[in-house]
GURONU-745108 format. One record per residue (C-alpha): x, y, z. Coordinates in steps of 0.02 Angstrom, whole numbers, padded with zeros to 5 digits, always signed. Layout:
N
XYZ
...
//
This chain:
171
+01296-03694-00100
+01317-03511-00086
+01233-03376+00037
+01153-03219-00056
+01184-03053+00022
+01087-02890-00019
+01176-02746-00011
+01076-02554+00019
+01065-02517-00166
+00964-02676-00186
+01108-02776-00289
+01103-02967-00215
+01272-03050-00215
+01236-03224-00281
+01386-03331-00289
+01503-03195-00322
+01418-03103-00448
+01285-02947-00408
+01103-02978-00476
+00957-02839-00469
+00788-02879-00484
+00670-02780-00596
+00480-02779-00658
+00456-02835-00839
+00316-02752-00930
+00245-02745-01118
+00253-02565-01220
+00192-02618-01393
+00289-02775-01412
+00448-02743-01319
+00483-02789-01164
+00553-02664-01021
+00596-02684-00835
+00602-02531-00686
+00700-02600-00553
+00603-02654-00400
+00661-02543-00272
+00572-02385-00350
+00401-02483-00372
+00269-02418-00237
+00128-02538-00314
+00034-02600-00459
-00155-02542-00497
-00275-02537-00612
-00315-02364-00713
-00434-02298-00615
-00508-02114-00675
-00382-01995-00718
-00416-01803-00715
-00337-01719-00834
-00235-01577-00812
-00263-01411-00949
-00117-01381-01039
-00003-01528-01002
+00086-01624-01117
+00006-01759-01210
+00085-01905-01107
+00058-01816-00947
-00133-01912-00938
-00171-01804-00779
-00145-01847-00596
-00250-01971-00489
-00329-01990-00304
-00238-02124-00237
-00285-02174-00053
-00295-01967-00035
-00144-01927-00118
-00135-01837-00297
-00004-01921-00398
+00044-01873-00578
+00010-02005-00724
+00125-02027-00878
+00088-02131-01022
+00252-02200-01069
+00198-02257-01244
+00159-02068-01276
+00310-02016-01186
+00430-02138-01305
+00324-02080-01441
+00240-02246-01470
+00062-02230-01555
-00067-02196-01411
-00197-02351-01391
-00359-02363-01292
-00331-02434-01103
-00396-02605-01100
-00410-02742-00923
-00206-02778-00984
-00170-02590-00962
-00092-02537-00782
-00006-02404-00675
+00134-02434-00598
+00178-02322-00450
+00351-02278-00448
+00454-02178-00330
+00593-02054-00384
+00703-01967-00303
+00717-01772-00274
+00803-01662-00186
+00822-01825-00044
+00637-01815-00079
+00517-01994-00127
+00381-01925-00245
+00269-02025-00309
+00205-02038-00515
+00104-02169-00603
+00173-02230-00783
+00050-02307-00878
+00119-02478-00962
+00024-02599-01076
+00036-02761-00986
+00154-02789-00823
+00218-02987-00856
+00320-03017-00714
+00487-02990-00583
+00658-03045-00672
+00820-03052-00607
+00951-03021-00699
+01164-03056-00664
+01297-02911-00696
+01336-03056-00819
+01163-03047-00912
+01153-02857-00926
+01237-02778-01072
+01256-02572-01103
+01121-02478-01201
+01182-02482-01384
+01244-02319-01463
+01126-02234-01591
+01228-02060-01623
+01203-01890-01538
+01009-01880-01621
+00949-02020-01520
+00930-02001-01313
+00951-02156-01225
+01034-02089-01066
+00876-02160-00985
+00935-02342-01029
+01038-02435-00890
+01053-02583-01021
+01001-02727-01110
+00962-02860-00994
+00960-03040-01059
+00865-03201-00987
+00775-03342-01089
+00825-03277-01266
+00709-03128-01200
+00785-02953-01233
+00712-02818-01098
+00781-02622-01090
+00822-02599-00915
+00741-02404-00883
+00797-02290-00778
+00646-02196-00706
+00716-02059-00616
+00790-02019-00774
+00622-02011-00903
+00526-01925-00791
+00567-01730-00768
+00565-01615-00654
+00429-01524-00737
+00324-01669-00749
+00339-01709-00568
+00306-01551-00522
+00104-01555-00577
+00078-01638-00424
+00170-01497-00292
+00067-01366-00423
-00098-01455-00358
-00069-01499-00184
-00011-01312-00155
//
């Protein structure tokens, strides 16, 4: 039987090939994952102020245990149709990485279903739509249980602009 190792980026070696773990969550239909090292926690949408003059997926910021965090709504930010929030709808904290700086920012997901772990073997690169369509933010396509998920990368969809709402309101 063979020993797992986990290495500083998170990857766990498991019987010679690396694995990463990520949270699965529902945006419409499809399924999507943010890898589990930049997940702070999971909470419930609690009242969001909004902010005048942001963009419409920037839903405001949020008071969380006395800190203000920004809060993107990733089906507006994909340009998915917006929906009402329902007992489903979540936030999941996230922390990116700036300037060797953690900030935190809530995205706003339909449903979160569950932690997945997926093998080098099981992830496949982000197909190629042309030079009109931005996937940069797409690690892959990761594959378990005939279940497609796109593997995000989060430091990637949200800007700098959008993370800076929260230094703007702190200041």
């Amino acid at each position: 039987m063979g020993t797992d190792r986990t290495s500083s980026n998170g990857a766990v070696q498991a019987e010679g090939q690396a694995s990463r773990k990520y949270l699965a969550f529902l945006l419409s239909r499809e399924r999507y994952g943010i890898q589990i090292l930049n997940i702070q926690e999971i909470i419930k949408v609690p009242n969001i102020t909004l902010v005048p003059q942001s963009p419409i997926y920037m839903k405001g910021v949020i008071n969380l245990r006395g800190k203000i965090i920004p809060v993107v709504d990733l089906r507006l930010k994909f340009g998915m149709e917006e929906r009402d929030y329902d007992q489903r709808t979540c936030i999941i904290v996230v922390n990116l990485q700036r300037n060797d700086q953690s900030i935190a920012v809530g995205v706003v997901v339909d449903m979160v279903l569950e932690v997945v772990t997926f093998l080098d073997s099981e992830v496949e690169n982000p197909p190629h739509f042309g030079s009109h369509v931005e996937t940069s933010f797409i690690i892959g396509m990761g594959k378990k249980d005939e279940q497609l998920n796109i593997l995000l990368d989060i430091d990637k969809i949200i800007s700098d602009t959008e993370v800076s709402i929260d230094s703007a309101i702190t200041n």
